[in-house]
C-alpha positions in Angstrom: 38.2 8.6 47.4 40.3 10.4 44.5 40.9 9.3 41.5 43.3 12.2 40.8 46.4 9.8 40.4 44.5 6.9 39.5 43.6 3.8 41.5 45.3 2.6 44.8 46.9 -0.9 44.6 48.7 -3.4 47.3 49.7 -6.5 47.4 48.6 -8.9 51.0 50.0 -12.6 51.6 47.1 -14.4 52.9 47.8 -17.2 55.9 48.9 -20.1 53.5 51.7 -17.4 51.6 50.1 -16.9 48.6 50.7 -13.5 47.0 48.1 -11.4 45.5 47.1 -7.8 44.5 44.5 -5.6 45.8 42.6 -2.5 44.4 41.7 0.0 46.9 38.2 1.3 46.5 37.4 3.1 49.8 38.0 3.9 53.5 35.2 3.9 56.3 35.6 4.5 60.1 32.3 3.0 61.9 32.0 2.2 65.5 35.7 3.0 66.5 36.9 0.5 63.6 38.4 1.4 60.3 37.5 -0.7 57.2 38.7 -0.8 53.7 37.1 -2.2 51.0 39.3 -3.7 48.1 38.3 -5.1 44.6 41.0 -7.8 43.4 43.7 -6.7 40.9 43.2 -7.8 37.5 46.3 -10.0 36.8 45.0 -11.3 33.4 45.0 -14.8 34.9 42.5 -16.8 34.4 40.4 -17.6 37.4 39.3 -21.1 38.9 35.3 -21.7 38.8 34.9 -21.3 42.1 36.8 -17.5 42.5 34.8 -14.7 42.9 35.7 -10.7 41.9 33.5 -9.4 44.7 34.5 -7.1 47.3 37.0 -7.7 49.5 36.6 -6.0 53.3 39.4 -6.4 55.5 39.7 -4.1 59.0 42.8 -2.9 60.6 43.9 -4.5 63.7 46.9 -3.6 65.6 49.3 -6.2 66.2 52.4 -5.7 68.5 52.0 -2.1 67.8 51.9 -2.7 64.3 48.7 -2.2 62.1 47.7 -5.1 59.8 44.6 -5.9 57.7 42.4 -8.8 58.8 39.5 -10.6 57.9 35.8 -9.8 59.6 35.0 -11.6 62.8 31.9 -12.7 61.7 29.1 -12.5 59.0 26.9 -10.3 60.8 30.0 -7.4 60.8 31.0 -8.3 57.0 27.4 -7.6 56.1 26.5 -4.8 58.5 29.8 -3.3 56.9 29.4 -4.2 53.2 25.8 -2.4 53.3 27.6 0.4 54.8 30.3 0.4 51.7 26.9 -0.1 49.2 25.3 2.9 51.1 28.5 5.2 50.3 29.0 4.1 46.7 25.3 4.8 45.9 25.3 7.8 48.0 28.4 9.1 45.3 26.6 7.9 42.3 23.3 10.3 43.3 25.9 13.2 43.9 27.0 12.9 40.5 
């Protein structure tokens, strides 16, 4: 992903209407599914104990014709997936 403008941010309401900013990190297309993977925003709020600042993958579905972003169906994708995310990142890092 480019950097040229600077990072990539939206915001997502999750199921129970709470608001809340995501950082775009990157894009992957794997077995006829797009992914994105997503850091969250720094808001300078302090975070509960129990939040984490990992990575956030969602997939596109289509809905009614309409794409959206939705969670994994299950652990095996999110982890098949996030090594897939790990392998990119690392792959950049050795291009550098």
């Amino acid at each position: 992903m480019s950097e040229e403008f600077g990072p990539d941010f939206i915001s997502i309401t999750d199921e129970d209407g709470n608001e809340f900013e995501l950082e775009h990190v990157d894009t992957i297309e794997y077995n006829g599914q797009i992914y994105m993977a997503f850091f969250p925003a720094d808001t300078g709020e302090e975070k509960e104990d129990d939040e984490e600042d990992g990575l956030i993958i969602l997939k596109i579905v289509v809905v009614d014709g309409e794409e959206q972003l939705s969670t994994l169906d299950s652990e095996e994708e999110l982890e098949e997936i996030y090594d897939k995310f790990m392998e990119l990142l690392f792959q950049d890092e050795e291009d550098e």
